[in-house]
C-alpha positions as CSV (number, residue, x, y, z in Angstrom):
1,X,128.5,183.7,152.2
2,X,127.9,182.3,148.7
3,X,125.2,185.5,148.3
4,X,128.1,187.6,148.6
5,X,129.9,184.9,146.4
6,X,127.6,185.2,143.5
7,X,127.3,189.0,143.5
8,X,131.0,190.1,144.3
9,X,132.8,187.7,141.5
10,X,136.4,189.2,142.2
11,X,135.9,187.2,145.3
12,X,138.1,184.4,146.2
13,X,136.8,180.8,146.3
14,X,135.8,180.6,150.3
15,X,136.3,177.7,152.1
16,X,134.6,176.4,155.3
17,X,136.2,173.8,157.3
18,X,135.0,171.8,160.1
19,X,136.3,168.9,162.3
20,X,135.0,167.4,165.2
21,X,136.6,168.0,168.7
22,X,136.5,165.2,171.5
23,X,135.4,167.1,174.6
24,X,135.5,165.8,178.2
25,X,132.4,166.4,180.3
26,X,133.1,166.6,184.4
27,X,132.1,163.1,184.5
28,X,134.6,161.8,182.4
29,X,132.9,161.3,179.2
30,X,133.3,161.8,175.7
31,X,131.3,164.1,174.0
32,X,131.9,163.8,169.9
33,X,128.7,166.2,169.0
34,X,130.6,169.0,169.8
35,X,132.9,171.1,166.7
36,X,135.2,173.8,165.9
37,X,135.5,175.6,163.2
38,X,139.0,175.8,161.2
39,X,140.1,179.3,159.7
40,X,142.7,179.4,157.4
41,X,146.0,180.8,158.5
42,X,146.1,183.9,160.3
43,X,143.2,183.7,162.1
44,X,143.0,182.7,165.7
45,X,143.7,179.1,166.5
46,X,141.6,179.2,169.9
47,X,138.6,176.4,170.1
48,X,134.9,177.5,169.5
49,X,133.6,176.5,173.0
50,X,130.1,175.2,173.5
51,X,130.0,175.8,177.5
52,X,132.0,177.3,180.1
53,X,132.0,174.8,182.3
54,X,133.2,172.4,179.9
55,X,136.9,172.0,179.4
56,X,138.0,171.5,176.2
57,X,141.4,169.7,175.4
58,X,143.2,170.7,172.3
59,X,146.7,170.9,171.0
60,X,149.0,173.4,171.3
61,X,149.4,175.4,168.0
62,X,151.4,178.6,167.4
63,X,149.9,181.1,166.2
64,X,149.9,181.7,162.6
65,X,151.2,184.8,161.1
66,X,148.3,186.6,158.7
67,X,149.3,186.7,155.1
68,X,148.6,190.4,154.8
69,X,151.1,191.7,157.9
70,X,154.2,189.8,158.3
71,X,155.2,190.3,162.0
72,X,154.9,187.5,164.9
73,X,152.1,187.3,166.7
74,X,153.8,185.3,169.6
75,X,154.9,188.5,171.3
76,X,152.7,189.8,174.3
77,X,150.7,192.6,174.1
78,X,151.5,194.0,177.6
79,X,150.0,195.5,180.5
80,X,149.4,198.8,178.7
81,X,146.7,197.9,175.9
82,X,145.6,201.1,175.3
83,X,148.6,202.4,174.1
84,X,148.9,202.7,170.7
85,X,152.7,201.7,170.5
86,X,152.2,199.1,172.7
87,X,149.8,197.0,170.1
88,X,151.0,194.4,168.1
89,X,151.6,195.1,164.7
90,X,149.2,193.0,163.0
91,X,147.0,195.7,164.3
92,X,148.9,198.9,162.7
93,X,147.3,199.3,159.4
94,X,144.4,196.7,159.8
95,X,141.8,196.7,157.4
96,X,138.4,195.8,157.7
97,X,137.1,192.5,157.4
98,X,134.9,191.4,154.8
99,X,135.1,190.0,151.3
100,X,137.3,191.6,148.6
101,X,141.3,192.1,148.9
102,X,141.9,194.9,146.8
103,X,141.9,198.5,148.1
104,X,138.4,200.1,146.6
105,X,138.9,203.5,148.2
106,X,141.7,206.1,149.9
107,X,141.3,207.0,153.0
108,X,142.7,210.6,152.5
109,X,139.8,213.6,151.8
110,X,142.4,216.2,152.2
111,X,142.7,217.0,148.6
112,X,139.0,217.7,148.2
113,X,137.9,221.2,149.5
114,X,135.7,221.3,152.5
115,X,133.0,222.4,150.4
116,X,133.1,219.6,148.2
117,X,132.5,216.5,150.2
118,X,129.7,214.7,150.2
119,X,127.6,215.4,153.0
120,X,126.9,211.9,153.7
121,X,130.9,211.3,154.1
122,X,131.0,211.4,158.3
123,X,132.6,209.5,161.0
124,X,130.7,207.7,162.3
125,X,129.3,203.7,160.7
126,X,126.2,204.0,162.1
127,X,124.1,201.5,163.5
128,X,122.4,200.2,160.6
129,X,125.7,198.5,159.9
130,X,126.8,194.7,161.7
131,X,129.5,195.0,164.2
132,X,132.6,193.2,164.5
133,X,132.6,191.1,167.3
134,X,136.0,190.0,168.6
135,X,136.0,187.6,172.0
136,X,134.2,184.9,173.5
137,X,130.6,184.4,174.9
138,X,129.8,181.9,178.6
139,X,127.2,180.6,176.0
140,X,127.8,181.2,172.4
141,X,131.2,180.8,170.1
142,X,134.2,182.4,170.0
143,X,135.5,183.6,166.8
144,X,138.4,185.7,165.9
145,X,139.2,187.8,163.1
146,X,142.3,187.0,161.3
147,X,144.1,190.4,162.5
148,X,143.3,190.0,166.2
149,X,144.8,187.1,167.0
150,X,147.4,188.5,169.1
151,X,145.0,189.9,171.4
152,X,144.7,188.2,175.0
153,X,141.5,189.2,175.8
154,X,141.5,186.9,178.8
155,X,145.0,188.3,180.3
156,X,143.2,191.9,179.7
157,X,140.5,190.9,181.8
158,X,142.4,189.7,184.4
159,X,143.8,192.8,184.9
160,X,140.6,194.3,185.6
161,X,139.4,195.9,182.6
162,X,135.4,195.7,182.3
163,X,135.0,198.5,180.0
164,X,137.5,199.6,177.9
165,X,138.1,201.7,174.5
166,X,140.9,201.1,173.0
167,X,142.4,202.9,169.7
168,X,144.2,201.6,167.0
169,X,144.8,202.5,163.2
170,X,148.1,203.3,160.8
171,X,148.8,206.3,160.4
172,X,149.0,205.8,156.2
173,X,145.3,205.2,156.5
174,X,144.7,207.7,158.5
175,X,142.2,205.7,160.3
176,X,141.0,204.3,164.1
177,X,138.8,201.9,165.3
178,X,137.0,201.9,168.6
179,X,137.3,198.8,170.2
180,X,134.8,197.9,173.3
181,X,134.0,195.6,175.7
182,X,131.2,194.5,177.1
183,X,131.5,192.8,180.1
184,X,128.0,191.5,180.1
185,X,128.2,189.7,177.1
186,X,132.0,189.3,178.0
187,X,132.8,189.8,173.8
188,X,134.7,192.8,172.3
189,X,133.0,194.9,170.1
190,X,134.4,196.9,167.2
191,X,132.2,200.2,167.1
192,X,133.8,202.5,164.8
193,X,136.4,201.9,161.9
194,X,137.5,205.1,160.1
195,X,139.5,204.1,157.0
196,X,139.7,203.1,153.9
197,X,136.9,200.4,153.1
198,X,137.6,197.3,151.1
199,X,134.5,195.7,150.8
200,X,130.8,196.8,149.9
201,X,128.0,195.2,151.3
202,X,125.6,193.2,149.0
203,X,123.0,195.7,149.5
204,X,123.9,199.2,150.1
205,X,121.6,202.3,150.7
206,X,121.6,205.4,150.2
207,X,123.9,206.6,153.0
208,X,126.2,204.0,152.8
209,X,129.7,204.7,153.4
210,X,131.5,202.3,151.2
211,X,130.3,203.8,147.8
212,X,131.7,207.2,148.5
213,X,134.1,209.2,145.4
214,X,137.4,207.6,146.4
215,X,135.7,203.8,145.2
216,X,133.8,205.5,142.6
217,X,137.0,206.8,141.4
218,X,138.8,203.9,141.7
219,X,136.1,202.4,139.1
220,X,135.6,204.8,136.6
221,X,139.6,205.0,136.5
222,X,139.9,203.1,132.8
223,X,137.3,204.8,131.2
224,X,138.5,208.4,131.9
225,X,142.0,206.9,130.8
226,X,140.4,206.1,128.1
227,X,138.8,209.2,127.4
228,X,138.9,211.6,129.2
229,X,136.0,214.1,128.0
230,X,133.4,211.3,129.0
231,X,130.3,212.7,130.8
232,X,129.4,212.6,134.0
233,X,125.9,211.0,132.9
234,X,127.9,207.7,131.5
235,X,129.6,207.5,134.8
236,X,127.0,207.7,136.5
237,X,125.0,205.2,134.9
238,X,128.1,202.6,134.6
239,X,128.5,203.0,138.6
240,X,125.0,202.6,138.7
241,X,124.8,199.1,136.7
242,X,128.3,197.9,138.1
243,X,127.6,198.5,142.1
244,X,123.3,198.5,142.0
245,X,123.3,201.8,143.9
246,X,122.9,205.2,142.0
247,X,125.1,207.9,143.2
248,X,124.5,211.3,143.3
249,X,125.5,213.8,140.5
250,X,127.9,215.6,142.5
251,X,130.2,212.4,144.1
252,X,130.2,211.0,140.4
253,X,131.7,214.8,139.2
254,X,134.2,214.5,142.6
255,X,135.1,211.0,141.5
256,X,136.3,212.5,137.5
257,X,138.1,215.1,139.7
258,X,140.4,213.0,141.7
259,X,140.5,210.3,138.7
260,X,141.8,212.8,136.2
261,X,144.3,214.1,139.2
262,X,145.7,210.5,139.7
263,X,146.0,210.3,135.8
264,X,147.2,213.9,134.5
265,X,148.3,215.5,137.8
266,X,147.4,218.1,139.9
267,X,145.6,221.3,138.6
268,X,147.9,223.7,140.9
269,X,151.2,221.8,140.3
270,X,150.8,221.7,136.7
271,X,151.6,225.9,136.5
272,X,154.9,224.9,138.0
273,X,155.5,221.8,135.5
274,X,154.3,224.4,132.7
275,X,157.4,226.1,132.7
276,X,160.0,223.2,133.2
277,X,158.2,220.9,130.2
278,X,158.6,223.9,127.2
279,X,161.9,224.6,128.2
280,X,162.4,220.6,127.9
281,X,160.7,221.0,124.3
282,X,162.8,224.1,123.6
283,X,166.0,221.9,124.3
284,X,165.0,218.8,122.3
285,X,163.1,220.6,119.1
286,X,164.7,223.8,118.1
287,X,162.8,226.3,116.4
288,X,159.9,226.2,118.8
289,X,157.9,229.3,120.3
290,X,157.2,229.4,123.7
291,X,156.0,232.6,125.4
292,X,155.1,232.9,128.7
293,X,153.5,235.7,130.6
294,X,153.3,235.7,134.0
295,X,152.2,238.2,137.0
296,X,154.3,239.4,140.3
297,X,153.7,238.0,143.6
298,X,152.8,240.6,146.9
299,X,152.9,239.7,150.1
300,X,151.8,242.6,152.6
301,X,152.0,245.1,150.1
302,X,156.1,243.8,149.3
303,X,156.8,242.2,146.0
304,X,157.7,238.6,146.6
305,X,160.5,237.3,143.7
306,X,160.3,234.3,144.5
307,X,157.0,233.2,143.2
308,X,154.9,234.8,140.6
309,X,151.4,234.3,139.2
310,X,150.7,232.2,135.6
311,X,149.3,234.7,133.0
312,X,149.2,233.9,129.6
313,X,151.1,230.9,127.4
314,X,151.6,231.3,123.5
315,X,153.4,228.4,121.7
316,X,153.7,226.9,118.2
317,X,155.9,224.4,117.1
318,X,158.3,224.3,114.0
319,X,156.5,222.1,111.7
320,X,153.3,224.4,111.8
321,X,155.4,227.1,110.9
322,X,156.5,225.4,108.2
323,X,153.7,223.9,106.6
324,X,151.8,227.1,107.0
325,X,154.1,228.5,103.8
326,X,152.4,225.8,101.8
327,X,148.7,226.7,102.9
328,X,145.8,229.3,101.5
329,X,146.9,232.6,102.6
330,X,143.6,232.4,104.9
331,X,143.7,231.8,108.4
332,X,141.3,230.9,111.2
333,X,141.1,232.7,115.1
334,X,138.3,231.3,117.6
335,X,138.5,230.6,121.1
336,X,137.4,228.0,123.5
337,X,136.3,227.5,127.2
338,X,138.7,225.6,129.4
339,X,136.8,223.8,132.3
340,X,139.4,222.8,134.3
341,X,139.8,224.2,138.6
342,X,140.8,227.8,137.4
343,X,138.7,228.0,134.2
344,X,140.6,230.2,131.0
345,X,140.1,230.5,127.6
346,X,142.1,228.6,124.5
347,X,143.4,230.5,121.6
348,X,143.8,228.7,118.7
349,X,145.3,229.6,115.0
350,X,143.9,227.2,112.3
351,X,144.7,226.8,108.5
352,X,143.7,224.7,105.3
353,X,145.9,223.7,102.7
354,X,144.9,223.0,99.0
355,X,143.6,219.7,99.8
356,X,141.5,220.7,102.5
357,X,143.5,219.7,105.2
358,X,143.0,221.4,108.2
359,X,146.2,222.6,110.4
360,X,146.4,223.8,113.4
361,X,149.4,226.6,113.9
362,X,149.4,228.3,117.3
363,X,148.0,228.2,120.4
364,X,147.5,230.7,123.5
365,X,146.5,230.0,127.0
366,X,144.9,233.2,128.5
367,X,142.4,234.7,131.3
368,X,139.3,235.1,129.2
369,X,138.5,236.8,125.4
370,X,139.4,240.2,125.9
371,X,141.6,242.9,123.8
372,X,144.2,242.3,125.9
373,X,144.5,238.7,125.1
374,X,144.0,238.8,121.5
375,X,146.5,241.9,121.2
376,X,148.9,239.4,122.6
377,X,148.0,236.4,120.7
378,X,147.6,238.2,117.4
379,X,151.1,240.2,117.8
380,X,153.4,237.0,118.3
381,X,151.2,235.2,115.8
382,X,151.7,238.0,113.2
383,X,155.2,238.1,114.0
384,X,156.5,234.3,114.6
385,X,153.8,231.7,111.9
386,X,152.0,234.4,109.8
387,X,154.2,237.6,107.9
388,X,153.2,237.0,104.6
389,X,151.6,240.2,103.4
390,X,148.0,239.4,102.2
391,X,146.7,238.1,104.4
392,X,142.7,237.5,105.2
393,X,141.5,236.8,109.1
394,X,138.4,235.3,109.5
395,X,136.8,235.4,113.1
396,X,133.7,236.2,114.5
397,X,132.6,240.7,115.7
398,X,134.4,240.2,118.7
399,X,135.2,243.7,119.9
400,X,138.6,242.0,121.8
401,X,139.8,240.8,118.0
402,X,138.3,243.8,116.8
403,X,140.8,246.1,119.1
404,X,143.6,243.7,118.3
405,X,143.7,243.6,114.5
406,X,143.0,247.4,114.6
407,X,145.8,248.0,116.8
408,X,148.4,250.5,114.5
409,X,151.6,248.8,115.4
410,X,149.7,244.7,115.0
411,X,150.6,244.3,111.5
412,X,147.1,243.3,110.7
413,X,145.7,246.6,108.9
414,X,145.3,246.5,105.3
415,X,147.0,246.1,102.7
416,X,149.6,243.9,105.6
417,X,146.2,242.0,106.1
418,X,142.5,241.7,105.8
419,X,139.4,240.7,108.0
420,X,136.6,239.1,107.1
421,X,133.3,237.7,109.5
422,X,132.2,234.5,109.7
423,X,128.8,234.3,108.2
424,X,127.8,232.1,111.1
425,X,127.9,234.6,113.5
426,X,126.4,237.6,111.6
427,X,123.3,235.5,111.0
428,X,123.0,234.4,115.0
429,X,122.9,238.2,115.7
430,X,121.0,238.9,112.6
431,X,118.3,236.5,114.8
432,X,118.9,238.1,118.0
433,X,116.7,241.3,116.4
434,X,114.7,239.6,113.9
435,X,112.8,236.4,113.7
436,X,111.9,233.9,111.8
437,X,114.1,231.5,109.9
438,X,113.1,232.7,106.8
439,X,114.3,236.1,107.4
440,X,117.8,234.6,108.5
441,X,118.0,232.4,105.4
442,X,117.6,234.9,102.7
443,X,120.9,236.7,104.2
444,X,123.2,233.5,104.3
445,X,122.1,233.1,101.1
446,X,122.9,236.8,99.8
447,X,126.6,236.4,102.0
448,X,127.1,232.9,99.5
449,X,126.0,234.7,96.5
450,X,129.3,235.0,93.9
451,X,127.6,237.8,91.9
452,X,126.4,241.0,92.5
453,X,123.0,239.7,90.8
454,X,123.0,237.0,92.5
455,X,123.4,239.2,95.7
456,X,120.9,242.1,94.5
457,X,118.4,238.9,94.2
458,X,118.0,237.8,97.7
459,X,118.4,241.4,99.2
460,X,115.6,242.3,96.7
461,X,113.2,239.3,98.4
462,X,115.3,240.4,102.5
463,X,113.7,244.1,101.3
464,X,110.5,242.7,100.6
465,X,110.0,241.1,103.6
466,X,111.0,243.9,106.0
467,X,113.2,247.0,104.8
468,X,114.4,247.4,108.0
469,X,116.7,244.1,107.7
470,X,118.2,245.3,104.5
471,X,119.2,248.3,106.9
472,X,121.1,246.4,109.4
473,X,122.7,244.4,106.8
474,X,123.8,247.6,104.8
475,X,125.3,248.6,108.3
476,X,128.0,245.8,108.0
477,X,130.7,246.8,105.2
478,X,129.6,244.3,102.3
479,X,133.5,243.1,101.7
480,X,133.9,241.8,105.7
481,X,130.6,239.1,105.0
482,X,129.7,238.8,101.7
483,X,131.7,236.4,99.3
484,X,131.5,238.4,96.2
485,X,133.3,241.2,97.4
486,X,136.2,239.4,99.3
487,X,138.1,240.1,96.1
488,X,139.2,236.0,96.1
489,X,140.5,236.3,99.4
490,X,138.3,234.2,101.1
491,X,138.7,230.9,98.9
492,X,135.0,230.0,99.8
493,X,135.7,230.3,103.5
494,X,132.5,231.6,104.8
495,X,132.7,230.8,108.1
496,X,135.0,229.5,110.9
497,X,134.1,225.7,111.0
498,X,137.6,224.5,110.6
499,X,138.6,226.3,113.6
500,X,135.5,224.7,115.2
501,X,136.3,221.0,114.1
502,X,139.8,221.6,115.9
503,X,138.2,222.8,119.0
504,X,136.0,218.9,119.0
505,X,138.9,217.4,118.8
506,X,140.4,219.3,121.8
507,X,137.4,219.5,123.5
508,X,138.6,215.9,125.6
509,X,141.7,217.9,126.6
510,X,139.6,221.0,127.9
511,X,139.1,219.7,131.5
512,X,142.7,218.7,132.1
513,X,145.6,220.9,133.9
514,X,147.2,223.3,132.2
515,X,150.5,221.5,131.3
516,X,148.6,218.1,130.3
517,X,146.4,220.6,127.8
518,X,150.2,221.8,126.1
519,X,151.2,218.4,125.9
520,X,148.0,217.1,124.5
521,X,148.7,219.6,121.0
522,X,152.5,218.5,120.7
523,X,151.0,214.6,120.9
524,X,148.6,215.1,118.4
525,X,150.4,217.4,115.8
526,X,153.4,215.1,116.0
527,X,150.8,212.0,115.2
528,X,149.0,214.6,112.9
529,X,152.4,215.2,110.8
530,X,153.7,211.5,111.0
531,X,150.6,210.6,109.6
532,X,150.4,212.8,106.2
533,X,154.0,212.6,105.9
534,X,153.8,208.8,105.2
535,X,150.4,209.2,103.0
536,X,152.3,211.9,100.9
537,X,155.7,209.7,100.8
538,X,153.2,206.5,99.5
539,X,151.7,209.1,97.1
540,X,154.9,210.5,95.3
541,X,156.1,206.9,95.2
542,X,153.0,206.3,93.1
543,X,154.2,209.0,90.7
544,X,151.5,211.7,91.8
545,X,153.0,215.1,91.7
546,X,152.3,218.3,93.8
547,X,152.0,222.0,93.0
């Protein structure tokens, strides 16, 4: 008991009380070696006796009511104890016994796919694991748990049951218990408890029950609060340190799951919250964007109006429209994985204004980086943040954004708008056909170059080294990666970092339903904008002055 004390500190203080019992032999005399054990209230007030054949005198005490089920435990159990509704109801929702009093695990598996759970999460206890025994013994003790206490095991023998299961459990926990007795032994023996656990043991093993996802989840709750892109390897190892058993990979991962469901909602309920939360937005901040795309619904080959498929989601929000007046006439396009149940792809505008602030100033939600996507992304971009005419694009070869800005009705053809590449990504597929570091660093230096002689210079040593480079390199138009033919368009914007620093910052939000990932940009631009707004206000106050 004080093991279990010293390694489970949430633990109440235990207490062990014992008084001695006068007992009455056959003969007449008094035997004071003999003593009982008092359990706090709730458990059963019957004597531990030392022998059958020795009668025991003792006072008549009531039955105590449990502190965890108010009901009274003075009513009779009946003739028919294997029927569920005829138990008492301290037995309808009992838990097992055993330290702890707070509820480490659910019960419920149905919201994990079939697929997903744990193979080691079956029915049964198994028999590595100490039974329950409930009843007395011709030569040992009898002690009662707490919650059977109601039980007249005597007045069910008497009725001539020698071997019987019965089964009990609340239906919230969606759990049973097999009780059996022995008649042998003359005790009751709980074999099988399927529900929610609330207690480890001090030692657990690999297959042990108690550590499944549901308590793991219950643990690492706080920390994916807290944040939410944490890995899977730092829960592991914090599950590890905090229980002493180290869980597999995958019922750590299953544990996230269900935590960030508690915390953010469900992945399948959040297309339908979608929908209702911009519309709340669109009531309370006016000016906002919100497009939504979605797909028709068939049922046996008949078109079903009452339900439709999400598609595709682009939104911005007034004060990005607004600010983006006052930045560079540049602007940023990259997307970004989603790793959430049903995967997609994140859209995202950025800017920079003349202090090098970086701005985020649309979104899109879509299926995947294809032409279709940025067509649509592009077009309400181009139309609702961005119709100043002048304007440079700088993305990565993409053939999707490449079909998009070369669409003749996008608005994104020059002299409307330029493009230019992002130097990053011509040099990784510079290095998918040519080796060698070297190689790669002579063009990034020619694409920085701000003079033709500068740019003639390291072409001359790329031309040296194999001709055939300066070839590819001649096959990419000089004013789409180079900076000293972007004609000042670029403002030394070589390649698409700023978009890249936004997707860090959303990379916690990536993994969480659709309508928590919306939510997460209007919480952070709103703190973004509250922010500088205050740091400009103290600045003007000092007497600086803008452009």
């Amino acid at each position: 008991m004080f093991l279990c004390r010293r390694q489970f500190l949430e633990v109440r203080t235990p207490e062990l009380l014992a008084r001695l019992v006068d007992v009455v032999s056959s003969s007449g005399g008094s035997n004071r070696n003999a003593t009982t054990l008092a359990t706090p209230a709730g458990s059963s007030s019957r004597p531990a006796v030392a022998s059958s054949s020795v009668p025991v005198y003792q006072p008549v005490v009531q039955p105590a009511a449990s502190p965890s089920f108010a009901v009274d435990l003075n009513g009779s159990v009946g003739d028919e104890v294997g029927a569920r509704e005829n138990l008492p109801n301290a037995l309808l929702g009992v838990a097992p016994v055993g330290v702890g009093d707070g509820l480490l695990g659910d019960a419920e598996e149905n919201d994990v796919e079939p697929d997903m759970i744990d193979d080691d999460n079956g029915d049964d206890i198994g028999a590595s694991e100490p039974a329950l025994a409930v009843g007395g013994s011709s030569s040992g003790t009898q002690q009662y748990p707490p919650h059977f206490s109601a039980l007249d095991l005597d007045a069910m023998r008497q009725e001539g049951v020698s071997r019987h299961s019965v089964g009990f459990g609340a239906r919230d926990a969606e759990g049973t218990a097999g009780l059996t007795e022995f008649q042998r032994k003359g005790i009751w023996e709980v074999k099988r408890y399927n529900g929610p656990h609330t207690c480890l043991a001090t030692s657990i093993s690999s297959d042990h029950r108690s550590l499944d996802y549901h308590v793991i989840s219950a643990f690492i709750m706080p920390m994916v609060r807290a944040d939410t892109s944490v890995s899977i390897k730092v829960l592991l190892n914090a599950t590890a340190a905090h229980f002493g058993f180290r869980p597999t990979y995958r019922r750590v991962w299953m544990a996230k799951q269900k935590a960030n469901g508690l915390i953010y909602g469900d992945c399948d309920e959040s297309y339908n919250d979608l929908p209702r939360w911009v519309l709340g937005v669109q009531l309370t901040m006016p000016g906002i964007v919100a497009v939504l795309r979605t797909n028709p619904v068939r049922v046996g080959g008949q078109l079903d109006e009452s339900q439709s498929y999400f598609h595709k989601l682009f939104w911005t929000f007034p004060p990005c429209m607004e600010a983006f007046r006052h930045c560079k006439p540049l602007i940023n396009i990259d997307g970004t994985h989603l790793y959430g149940k049903y995967g997609g792809t994140l859209l995202i505008a950025i800017a920079q204004d003349g202090n090098s602030n970086i701005l985020p100033v649309a979104f899109a939600l879509v299926e995947g980086e294809n032409a279709e996507s940025w067509t649509f992304f592009l077009s309400h971009l181009r139309q609702q943040v961005t119709p100043q005419p002048g304007l440079l694009v700088i993305s990565d070869s993409h053939n999707g954004i490449k079909a998009a800005l070369e669409a003749p009705d996008g608005g994104w053809l020059p002299p409307s708008a330029y493009r230019a590449f992002c130097i990053r990504h011509v040099a990784a597929n510079f290095a998918l056909t040519f080796k060698g570091k070297d190689a790669q660093r002579l063009l990034v230096n020619a694409a920085y170059a701000k003079t033709e002689v500068e740019f003639d210079y390291w072409v001359d040593i790329l031309r040296s080294e194999d001709p055939v480079m300066c070839e590819w390199a001649n096959r990419i138009d000089y004013s789409l990666w180079t900076q000293h033919r972007d004609e000042g368009r670029r403002f030394g914007h070589m390649t698409t970092n700023i978009s890249k620093c936004v997707n860090s910052i959303l990379k916690g939000v990536r993994n969480l339903p659709v309508s928590s990932l919306v939510k997460a940009t209007y919480g952070r631009l709103a703190e973004l904008f509250v922010r500088k707004g205050k740091e400009a206000e103290a600045q003007m106050r000092t007497g600086q002055q803008f452009s």
